[in-house]
Z-matrix of the N, CA and C atoms (Angstrom, degrees):
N
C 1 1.460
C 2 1.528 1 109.18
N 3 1.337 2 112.22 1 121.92
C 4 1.419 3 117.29 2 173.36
C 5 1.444 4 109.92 3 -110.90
N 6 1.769 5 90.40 4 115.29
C 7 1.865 6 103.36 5 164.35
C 8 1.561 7 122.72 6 -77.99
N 9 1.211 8 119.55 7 119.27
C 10 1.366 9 118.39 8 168.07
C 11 1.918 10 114.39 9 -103.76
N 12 1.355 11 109.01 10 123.68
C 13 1.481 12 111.80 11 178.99
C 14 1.051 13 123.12 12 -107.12
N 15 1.661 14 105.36 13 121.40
C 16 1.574 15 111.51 14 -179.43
C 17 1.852 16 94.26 15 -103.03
N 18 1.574 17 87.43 16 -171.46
C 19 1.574 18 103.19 17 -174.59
C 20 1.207 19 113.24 18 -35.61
N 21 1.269 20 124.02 19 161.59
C 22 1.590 21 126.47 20 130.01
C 23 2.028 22 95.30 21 80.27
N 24 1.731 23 103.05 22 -131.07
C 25 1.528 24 95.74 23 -158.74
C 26 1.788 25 82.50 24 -106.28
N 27 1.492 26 127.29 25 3.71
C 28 1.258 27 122.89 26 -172.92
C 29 2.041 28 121.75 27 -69.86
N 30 1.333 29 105.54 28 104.03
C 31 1.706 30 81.21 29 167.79
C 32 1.076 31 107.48 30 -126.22
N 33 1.253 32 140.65 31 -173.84
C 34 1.571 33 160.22 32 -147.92
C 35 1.824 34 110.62 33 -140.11
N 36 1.450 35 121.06 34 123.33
C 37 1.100 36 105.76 35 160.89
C 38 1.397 37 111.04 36 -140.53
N 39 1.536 38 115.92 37 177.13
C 40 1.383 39 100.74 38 -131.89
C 41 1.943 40 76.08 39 -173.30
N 42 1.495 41 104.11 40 113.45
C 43 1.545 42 115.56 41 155.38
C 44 1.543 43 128.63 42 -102.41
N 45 1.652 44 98.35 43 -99.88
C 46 1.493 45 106.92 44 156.41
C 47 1.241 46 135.70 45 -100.27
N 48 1.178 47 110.00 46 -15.80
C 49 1.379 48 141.94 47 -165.17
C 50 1.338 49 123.07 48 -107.86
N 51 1.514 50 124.76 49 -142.62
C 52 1.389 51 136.39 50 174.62
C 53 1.139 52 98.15 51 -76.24
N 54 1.732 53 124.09 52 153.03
C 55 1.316 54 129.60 53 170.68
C 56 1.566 55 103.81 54 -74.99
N 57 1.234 56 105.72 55 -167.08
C 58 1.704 57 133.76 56 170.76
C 59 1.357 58 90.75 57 -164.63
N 60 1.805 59 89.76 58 136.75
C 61 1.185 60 117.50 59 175.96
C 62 1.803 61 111.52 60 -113.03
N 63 1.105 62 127.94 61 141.10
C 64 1.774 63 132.29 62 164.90
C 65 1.440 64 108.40 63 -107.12
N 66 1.530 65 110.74 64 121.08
C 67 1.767 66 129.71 65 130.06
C 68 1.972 67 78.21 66 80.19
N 69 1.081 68 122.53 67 48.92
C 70 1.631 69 114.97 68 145.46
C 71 1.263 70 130.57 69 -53.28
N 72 1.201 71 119.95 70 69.84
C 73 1.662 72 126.93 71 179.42
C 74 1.727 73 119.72 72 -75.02
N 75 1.822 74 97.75 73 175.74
C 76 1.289 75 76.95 74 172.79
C 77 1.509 76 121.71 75 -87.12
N 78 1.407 77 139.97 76 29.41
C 79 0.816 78 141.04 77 155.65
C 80 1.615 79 133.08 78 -90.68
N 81 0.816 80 88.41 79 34.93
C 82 1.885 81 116.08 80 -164.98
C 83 1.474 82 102.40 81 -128.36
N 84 1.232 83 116.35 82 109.59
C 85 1.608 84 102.02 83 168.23
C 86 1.663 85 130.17 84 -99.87
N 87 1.717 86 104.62 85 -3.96
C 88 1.250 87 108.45 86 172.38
C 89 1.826 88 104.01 87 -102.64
N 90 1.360 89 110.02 88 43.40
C 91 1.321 90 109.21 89 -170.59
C 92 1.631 91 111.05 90 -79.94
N 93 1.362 92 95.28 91 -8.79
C 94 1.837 93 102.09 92 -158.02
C 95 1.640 94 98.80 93 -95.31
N 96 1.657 95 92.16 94 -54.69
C 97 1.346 96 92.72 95 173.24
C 98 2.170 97 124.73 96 -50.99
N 99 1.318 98 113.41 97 -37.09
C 100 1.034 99 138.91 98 159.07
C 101 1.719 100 106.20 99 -42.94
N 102 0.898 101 120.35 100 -74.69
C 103 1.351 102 132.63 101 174.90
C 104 1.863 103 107.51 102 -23.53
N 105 1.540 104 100.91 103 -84.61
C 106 1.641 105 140.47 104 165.82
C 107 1.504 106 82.18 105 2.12
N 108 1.740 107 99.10 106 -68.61
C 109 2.059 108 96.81 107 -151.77
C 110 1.460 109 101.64 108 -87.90
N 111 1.420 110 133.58 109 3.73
C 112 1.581 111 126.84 110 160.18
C 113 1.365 112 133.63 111 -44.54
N 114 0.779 113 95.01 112 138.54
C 115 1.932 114 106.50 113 171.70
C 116 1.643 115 98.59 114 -108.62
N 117 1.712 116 114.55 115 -22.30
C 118 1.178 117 100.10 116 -174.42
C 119 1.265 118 113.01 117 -161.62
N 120 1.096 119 137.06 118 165.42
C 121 1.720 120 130.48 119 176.74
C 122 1.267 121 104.04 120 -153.57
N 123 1.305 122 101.29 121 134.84
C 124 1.590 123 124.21 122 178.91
C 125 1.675 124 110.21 123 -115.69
N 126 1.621 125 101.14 124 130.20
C 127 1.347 126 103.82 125 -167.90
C 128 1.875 127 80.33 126 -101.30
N 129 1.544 128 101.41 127 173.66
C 130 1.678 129 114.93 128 172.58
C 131 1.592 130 85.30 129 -119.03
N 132 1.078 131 117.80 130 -48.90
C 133 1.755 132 107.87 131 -174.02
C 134 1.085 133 114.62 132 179.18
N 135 1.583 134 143.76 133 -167.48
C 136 1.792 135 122.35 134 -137.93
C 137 1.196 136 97.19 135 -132.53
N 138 1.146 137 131.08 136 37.21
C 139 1.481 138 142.98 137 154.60
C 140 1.348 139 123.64 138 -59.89
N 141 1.140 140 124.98 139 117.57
C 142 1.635 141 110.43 140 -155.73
C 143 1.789 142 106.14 141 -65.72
N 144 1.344 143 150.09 142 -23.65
C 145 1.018 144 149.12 143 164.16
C 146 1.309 145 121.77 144 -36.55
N 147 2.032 146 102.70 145 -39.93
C 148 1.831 147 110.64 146 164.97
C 149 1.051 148 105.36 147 -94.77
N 150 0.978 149 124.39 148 -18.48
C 151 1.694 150 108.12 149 -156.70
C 152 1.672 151 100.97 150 -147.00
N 153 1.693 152 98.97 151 101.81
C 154 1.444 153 111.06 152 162.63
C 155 1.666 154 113.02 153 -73.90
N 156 0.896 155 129.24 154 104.20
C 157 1.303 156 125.12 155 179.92
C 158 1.875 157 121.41 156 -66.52
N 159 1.437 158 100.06 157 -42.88
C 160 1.520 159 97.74 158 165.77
C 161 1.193 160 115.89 159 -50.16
N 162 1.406 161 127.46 160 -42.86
C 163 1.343 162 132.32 161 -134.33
C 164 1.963 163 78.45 162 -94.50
N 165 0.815 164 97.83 163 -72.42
C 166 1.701 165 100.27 164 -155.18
C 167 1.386 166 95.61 165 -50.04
N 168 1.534 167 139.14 166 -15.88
C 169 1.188 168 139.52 167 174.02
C 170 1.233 169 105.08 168 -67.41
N 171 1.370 170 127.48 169 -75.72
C 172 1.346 171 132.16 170 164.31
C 173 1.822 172 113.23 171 -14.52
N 174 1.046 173 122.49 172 -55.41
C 175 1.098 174 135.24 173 -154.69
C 176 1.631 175 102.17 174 -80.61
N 177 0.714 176 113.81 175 -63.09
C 178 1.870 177 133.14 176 160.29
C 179 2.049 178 98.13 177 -27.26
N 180 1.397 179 110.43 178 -47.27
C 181 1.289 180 99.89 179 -171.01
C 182 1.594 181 105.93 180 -95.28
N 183 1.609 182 113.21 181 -10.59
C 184 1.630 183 104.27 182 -174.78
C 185 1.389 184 90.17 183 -100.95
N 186 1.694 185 151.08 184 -44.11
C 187 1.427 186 135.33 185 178.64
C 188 2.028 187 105.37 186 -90.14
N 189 1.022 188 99.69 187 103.14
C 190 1.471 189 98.12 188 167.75
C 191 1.595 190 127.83 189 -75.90
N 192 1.303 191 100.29 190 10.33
C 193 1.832 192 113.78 191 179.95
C 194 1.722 193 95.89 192 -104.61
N 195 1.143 194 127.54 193 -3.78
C 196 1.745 195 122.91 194 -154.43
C 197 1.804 196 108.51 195 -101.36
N 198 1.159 197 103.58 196 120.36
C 199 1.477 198 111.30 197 -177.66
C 200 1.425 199 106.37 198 -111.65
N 201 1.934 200 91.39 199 138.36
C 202 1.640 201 93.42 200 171.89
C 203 1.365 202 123.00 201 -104.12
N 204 1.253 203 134.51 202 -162.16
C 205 1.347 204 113.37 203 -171.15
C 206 1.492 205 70.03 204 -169.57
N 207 2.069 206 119.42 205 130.78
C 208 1.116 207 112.21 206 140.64
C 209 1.699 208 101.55 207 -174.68
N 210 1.176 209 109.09 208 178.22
C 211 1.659 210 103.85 209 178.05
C 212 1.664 211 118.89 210 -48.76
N 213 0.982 212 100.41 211 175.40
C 214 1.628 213 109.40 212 -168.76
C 215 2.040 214 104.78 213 -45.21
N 216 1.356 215 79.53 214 -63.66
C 217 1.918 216 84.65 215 -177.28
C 218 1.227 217 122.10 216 -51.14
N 219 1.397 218 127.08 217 -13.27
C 220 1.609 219 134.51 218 156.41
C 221 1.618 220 109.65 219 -77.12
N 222 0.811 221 102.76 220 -13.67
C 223 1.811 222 95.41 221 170.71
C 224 1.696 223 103.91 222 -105.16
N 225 0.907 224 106.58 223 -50.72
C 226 2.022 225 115.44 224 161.55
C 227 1.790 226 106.23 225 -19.76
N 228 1.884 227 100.60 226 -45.51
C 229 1.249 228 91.02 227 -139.33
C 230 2.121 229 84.85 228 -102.06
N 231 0.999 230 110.34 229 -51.16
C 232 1.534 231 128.49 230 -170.54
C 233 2.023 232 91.45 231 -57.49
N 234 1.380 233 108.23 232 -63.14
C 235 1.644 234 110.89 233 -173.84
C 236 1.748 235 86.77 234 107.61
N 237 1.363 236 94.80 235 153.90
C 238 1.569 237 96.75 236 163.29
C 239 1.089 238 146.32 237 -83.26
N 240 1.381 239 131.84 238 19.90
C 241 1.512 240 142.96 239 169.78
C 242 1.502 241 96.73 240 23.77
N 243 1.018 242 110.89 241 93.20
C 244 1.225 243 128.94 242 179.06
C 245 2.137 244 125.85 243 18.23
N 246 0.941 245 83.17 244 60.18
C 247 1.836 246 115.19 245 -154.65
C 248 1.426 247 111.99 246 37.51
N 249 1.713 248 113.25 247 52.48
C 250 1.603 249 100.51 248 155.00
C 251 1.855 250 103.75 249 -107.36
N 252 1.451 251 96.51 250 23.15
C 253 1.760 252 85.38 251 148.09
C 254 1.288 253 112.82 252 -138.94
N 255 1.686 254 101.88 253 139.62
C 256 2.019 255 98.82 254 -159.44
C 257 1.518 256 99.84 255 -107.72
N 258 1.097 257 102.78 256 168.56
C 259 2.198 258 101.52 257 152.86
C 260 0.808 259 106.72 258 -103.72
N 261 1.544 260 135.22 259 140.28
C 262 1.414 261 128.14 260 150.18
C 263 1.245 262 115.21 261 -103.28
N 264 1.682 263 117.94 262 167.24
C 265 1.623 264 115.50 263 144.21
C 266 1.371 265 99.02 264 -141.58
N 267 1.466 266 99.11 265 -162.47
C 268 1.593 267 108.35 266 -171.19
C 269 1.640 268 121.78 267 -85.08
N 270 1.661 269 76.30 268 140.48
C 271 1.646 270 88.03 269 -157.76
C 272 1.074 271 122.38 270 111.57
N 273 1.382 272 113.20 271 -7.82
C 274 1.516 273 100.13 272 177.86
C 275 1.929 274 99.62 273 -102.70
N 276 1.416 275 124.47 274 -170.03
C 277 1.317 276 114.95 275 -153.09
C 278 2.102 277 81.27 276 -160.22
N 279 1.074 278 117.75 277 144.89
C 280 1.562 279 120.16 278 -158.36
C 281 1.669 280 91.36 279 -152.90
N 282 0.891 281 115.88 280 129.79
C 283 1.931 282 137.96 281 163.02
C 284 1.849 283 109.58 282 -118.09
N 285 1.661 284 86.22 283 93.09
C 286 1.508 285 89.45 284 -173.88
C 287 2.146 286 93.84 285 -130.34
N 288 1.517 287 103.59 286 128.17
C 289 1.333 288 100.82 287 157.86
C 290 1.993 289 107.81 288 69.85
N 291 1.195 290 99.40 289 27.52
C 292 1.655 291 119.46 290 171.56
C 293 1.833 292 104.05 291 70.46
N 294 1.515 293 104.12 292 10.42
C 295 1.561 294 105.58 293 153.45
C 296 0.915 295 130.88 294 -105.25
N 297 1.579 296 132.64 295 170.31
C 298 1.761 297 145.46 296 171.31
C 299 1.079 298 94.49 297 -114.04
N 300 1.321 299 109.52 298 126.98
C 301 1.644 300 122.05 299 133.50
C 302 0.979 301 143.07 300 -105.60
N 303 1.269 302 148.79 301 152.18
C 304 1.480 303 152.33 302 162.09
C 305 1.966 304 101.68 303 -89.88
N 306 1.747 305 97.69 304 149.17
C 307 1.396 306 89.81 305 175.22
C 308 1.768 307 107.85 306 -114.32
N 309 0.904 308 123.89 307 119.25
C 310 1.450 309 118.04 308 166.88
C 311 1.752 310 147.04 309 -133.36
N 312 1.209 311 123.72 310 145.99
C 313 1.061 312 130.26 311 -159.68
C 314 1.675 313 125.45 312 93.90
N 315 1.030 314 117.29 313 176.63
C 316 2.062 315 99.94 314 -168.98
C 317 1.810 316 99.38 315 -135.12
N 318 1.349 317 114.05 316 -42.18
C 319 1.587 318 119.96 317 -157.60
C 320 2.017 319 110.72 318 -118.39
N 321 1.347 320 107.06 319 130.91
C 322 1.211 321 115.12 320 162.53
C 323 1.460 322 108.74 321 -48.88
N 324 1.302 323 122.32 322 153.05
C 325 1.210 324 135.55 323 -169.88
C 326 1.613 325 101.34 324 -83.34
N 327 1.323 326 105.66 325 140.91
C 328 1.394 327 96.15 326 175.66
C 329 2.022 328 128.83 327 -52.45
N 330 1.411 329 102.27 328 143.93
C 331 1.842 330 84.83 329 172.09
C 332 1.565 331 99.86 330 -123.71
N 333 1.619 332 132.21 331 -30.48
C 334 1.247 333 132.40 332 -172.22
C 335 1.665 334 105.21 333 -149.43
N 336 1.062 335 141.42 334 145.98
C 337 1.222 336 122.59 335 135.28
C 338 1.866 337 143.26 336 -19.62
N 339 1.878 338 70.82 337 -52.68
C 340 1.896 339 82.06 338 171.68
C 341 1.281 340 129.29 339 -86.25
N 342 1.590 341 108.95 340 -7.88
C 343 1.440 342 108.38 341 154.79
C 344 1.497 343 137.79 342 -101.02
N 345 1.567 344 94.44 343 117.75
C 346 1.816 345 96.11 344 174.35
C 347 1.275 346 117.81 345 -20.27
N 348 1.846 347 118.87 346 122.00
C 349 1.597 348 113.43 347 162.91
C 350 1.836 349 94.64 348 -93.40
N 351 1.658 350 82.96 349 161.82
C 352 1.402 351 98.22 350 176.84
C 353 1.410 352 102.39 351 -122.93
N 354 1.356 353 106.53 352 -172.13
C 355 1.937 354 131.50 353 -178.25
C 356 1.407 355 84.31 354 -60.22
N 357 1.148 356 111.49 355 154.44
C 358 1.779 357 136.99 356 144.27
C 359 1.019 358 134.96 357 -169.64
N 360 1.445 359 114.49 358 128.52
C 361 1.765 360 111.41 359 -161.58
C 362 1.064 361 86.00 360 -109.67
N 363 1.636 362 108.80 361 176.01
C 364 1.609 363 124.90 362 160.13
C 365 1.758 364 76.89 363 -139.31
N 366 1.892 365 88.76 364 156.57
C 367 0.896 366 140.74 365 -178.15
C 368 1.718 367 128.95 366 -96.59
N 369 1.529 368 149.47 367 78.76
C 370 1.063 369 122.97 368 138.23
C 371 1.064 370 158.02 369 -94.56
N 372 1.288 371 122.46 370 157.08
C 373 1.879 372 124.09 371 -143.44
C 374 1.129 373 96.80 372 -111.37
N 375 1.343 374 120.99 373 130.00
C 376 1.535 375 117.17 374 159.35
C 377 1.274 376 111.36 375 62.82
N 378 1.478 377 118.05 376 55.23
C 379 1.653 378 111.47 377 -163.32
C 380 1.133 379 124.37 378 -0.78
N 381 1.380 380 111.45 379 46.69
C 382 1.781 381 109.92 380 169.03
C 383 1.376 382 114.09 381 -137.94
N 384 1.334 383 114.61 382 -28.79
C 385 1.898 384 109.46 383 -156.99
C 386 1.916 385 91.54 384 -106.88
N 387 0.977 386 147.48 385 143.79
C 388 1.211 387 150.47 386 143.58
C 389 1.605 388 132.06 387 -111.24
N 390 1.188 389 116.43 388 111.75
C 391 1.823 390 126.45 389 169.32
C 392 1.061 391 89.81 390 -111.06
N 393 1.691 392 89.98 391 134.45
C 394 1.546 393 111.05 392 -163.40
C 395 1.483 394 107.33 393 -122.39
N 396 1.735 395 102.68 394 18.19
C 397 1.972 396 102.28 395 -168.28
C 398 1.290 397 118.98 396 42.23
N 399 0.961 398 131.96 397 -150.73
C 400 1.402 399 143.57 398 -139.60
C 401 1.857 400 99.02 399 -123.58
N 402 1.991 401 108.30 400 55.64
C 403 0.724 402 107.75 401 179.26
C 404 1.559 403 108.75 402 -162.83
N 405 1.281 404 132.31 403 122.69
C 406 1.487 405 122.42 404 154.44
C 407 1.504 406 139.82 405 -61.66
N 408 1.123 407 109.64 406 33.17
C 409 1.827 408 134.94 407 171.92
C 410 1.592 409 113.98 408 -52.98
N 411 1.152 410 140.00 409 53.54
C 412 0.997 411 137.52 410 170.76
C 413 1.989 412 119.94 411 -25.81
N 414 1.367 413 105.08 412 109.18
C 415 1.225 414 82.58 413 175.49
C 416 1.534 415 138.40 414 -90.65
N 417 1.451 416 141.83 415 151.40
C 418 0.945 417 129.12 416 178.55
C 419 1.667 418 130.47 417 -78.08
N 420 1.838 419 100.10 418 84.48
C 421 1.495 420 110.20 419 -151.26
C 422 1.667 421 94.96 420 -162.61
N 423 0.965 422 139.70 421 159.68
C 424 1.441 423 143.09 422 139.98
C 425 1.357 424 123.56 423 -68.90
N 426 1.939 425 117.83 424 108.35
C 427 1.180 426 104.61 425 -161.56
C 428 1.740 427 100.45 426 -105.79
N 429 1.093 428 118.83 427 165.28
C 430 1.795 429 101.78 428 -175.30
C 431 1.956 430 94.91 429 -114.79
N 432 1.404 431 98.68 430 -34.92
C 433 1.715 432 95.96 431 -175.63
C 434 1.319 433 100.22 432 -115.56
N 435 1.760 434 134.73 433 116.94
C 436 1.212 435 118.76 434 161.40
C 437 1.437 436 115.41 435 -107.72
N 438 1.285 437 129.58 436 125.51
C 439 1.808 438 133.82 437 148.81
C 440 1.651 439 111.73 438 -63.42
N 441 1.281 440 77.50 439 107.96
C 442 1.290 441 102.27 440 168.15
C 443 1.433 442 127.35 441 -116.30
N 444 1.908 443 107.28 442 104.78
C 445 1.164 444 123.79 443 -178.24
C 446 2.140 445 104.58 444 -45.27
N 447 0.980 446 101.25 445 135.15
C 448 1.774 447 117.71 446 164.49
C 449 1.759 448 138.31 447 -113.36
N 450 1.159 449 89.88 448 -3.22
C 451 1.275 450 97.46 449 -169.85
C 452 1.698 451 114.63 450 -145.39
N 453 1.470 452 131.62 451 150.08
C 454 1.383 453 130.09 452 -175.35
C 455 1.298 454 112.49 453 122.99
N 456 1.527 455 114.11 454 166.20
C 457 1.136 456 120.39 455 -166.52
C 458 1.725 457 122.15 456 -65.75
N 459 1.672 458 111.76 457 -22.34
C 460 1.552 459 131.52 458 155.77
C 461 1.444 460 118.99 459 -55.26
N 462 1.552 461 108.18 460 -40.24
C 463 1.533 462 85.68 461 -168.15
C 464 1.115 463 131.12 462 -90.63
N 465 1.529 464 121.47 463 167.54
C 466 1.219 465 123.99 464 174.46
C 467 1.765 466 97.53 465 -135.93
N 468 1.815 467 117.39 466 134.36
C 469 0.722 468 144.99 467 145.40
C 470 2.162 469 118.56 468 2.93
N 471 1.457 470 84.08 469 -71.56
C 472 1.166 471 109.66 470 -172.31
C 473 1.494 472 111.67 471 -77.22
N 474 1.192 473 127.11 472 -28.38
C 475 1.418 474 131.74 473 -164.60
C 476 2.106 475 98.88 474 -101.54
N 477 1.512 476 105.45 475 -23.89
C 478 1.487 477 96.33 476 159.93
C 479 1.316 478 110.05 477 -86.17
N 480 1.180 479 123.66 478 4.00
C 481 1.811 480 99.86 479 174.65
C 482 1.509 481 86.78 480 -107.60
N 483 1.147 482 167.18 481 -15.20
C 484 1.370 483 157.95 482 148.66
C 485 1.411 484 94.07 483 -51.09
N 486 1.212 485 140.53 484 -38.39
C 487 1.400 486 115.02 485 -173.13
C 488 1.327 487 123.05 486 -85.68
N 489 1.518 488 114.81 487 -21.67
C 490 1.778 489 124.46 488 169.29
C 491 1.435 490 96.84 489 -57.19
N 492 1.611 491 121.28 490 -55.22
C 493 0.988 492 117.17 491 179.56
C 494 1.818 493 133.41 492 -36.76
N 495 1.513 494 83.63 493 -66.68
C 496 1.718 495 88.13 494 166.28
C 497 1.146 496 114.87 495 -73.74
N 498 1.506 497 143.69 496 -5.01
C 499 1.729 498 125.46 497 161.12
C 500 1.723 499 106.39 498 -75.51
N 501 1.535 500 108.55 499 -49.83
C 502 0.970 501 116.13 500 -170.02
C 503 1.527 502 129.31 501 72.79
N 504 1.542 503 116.00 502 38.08
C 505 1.305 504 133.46 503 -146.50
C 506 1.942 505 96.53 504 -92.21
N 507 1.404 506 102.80 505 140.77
C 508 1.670 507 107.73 506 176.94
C 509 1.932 508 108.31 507 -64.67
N 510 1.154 509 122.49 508 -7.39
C 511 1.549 510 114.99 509 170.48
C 512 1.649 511 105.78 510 -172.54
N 513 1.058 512 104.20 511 157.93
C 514 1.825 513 129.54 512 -151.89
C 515 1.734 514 107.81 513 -106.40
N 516 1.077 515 144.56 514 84.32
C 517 1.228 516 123.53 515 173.35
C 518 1.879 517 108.77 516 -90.92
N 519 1.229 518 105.05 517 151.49
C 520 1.392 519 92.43 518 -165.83
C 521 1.980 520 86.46 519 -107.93
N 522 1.627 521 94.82 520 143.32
C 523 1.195 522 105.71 521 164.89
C 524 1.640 523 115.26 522 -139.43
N 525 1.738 524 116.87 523 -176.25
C 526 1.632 525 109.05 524 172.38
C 527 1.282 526 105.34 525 70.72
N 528 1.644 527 122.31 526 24.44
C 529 1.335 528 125.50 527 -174.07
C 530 1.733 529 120.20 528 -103.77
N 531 1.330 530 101.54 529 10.98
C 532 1.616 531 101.86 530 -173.32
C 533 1.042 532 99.59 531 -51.52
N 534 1.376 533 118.30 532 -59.10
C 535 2.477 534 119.02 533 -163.69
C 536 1.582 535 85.27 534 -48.11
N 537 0.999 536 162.25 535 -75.93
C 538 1.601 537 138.09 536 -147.12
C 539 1.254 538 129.05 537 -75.41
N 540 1.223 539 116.82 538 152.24
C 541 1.210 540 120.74 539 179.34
C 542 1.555 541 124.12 540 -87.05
N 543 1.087 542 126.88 541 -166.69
C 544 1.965 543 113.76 542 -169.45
C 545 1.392 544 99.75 543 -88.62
N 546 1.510 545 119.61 544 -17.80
C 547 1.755 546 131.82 545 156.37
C 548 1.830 547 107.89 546 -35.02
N 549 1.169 548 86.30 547 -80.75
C 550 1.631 549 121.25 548 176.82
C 551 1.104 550 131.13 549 -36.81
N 552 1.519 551 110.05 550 -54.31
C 553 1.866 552 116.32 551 160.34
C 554 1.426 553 107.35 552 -71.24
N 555 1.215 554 125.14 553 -40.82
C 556 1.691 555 108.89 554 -173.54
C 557 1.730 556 91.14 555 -70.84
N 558 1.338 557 136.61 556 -60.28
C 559 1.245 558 123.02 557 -168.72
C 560 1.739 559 121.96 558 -49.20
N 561 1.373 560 108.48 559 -18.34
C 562 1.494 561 116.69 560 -173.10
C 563 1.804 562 106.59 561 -87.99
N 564 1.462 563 87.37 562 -37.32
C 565 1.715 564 93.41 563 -177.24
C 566 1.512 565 105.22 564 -69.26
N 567 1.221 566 112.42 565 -33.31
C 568 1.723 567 121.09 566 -169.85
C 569 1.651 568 98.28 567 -57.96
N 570 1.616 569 96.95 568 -83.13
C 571 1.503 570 101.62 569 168.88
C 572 1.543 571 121.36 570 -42.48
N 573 0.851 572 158.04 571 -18.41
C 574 1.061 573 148.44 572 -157.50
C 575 1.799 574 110.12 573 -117.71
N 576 1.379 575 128.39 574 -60.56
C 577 1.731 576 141.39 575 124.05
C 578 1.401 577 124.72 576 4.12
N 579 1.450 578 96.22 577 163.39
C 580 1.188 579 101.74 578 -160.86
C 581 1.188 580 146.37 579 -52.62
N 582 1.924 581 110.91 580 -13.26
C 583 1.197 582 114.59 581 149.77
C 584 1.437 583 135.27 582 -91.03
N 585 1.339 584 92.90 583 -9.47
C 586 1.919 585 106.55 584 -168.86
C 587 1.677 586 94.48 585 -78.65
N 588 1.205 587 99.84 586 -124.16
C 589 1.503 588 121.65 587 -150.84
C 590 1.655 589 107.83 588 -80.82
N 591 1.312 590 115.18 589 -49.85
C 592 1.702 591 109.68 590 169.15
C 593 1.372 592 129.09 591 -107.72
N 594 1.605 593 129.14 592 4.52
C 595 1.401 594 118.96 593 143.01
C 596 1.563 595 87.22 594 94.79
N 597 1.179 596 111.00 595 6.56
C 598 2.193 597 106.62 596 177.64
C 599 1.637 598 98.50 597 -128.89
N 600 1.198 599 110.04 598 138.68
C 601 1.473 600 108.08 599 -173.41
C 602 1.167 601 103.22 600 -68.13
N 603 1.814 602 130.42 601 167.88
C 604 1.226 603 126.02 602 166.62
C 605 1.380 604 109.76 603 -115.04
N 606 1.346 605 144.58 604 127.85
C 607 1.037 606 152.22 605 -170.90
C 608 1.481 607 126.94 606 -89.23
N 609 1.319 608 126.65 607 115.66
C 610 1.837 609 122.56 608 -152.85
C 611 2.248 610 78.91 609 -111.27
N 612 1.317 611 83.29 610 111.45
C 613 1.504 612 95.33 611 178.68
C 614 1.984 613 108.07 612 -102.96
N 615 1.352 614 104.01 613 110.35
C 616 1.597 615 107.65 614 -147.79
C 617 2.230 616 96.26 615 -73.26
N 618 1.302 617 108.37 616 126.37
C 619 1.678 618 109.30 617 -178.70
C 620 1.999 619 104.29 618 -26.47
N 621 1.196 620 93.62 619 119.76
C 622 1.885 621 95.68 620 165.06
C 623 1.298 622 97.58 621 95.24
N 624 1.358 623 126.93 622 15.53
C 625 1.195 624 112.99 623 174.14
C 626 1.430 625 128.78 624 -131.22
N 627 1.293 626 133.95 625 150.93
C 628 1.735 627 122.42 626 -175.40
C 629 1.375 628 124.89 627 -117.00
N 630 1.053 629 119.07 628 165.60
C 631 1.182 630 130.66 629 176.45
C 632 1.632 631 118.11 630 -136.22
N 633 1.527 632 109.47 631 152.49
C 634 1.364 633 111.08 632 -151.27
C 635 2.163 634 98.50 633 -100.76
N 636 1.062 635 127.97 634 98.81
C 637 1.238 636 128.62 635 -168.99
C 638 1.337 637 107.57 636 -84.90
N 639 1.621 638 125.90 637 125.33
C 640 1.585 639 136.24 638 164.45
C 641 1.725 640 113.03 639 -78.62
N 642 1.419 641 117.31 640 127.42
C 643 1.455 642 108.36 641 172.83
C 644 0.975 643 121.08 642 -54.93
């Protein structure tokens, strides 16, 4: 399985087949192109950062083979084109585009009191890779690759190294890193990596570029 990482919380994966794409927002600018080579797209939840709604609309009417996958309010919002857009939540399990997934977790991570939380799943593929959206939900699974969001108005420092902890995953890719600067990701990866706080390296995967993942 080859991961390719674009901006923001968006990556690309890619076996033999059609890709799948995760959380193409509008802060993503190769989101479209990303899209183009899908077989499938998985939203985490309807935050415009994951989820461009024009765009994946658009896309829905120019590939008529392309399925989406995301909480209720992505089907609310897209409609079901004749059910190639689903809802999921957790617990349910999806074979889209020569992958498996598992769905897990239910709620965005808190950011305020005064701001509405919404749905949010994370996703793992192939019992190995996990995006966990805009949430530290550990799932109850063995994960081998976790993305781990770093940056935004949710996180805290301390509560992502409790969560490497409780996945306990063999390597770290860091994602959700736009708010930092090239200061910032090396200081987060430091702290956070293989010598800091969870003892697993964290991996700074540079926009447009891939990496080759073992199950």
């Amino acid at each position: 399985m080859r991961l390719t990482k674009h901006a923001h919380a968006c990556v690309e994966l890619v076996k033999d087949g059609p890709s799948i794409v995760f959380d193409p927002g509008t802060l993503t600018p190769g989101a479209k192109d990303a899209i183009a080579r899908a077989g499938a797209v998985f939203i985490t939840h309807e935050h415009f950062d994951h989820f461009d709604e024009a765009l994946v609309a658009e896309a829905l009417e120019r590939q008529p083979e392309l399925q989406v996958f995301g909480p209720s309010a992505v089907l609310e919002k897209l409609g079901d084109h004749g059910g190639r857009v689903r809802a999921v939540a957790a617990g349910d399990v999806i074979e889209a585009a020569g992958f498996r997934l598992t769905v897990h977790g239910e709620r965005h991570a808190s950011i305020h009191p005064d701001i509405p939380n919404v749905d949010n799943v994370g996703y793992l593929v192939d019992g190995s890779l996990f995006h966990p959206g805009d949430a530290y939900f550990a799932p109850d699974a063995p994960v081998s690759t976790l993305l781990l969001p770093t940056s935004g108005p949710w996180t805290k420092l301390g509560e992502a190294a409790d969560f490497v902890r409780a996945v306990r995953p063999a390597r770290v890719i860091q994602i959700h890193e736009l708010m930092l600067s090239d200061l910032g990701r090396r200081s987060t990866a430091t702290l956070l990596g293989e010598d800091g706080l969870t003892g697993v390296a964290v991996t700074e995967v540079p926009v447009g570029d891939s990496v080759e993942l073992a199950g």
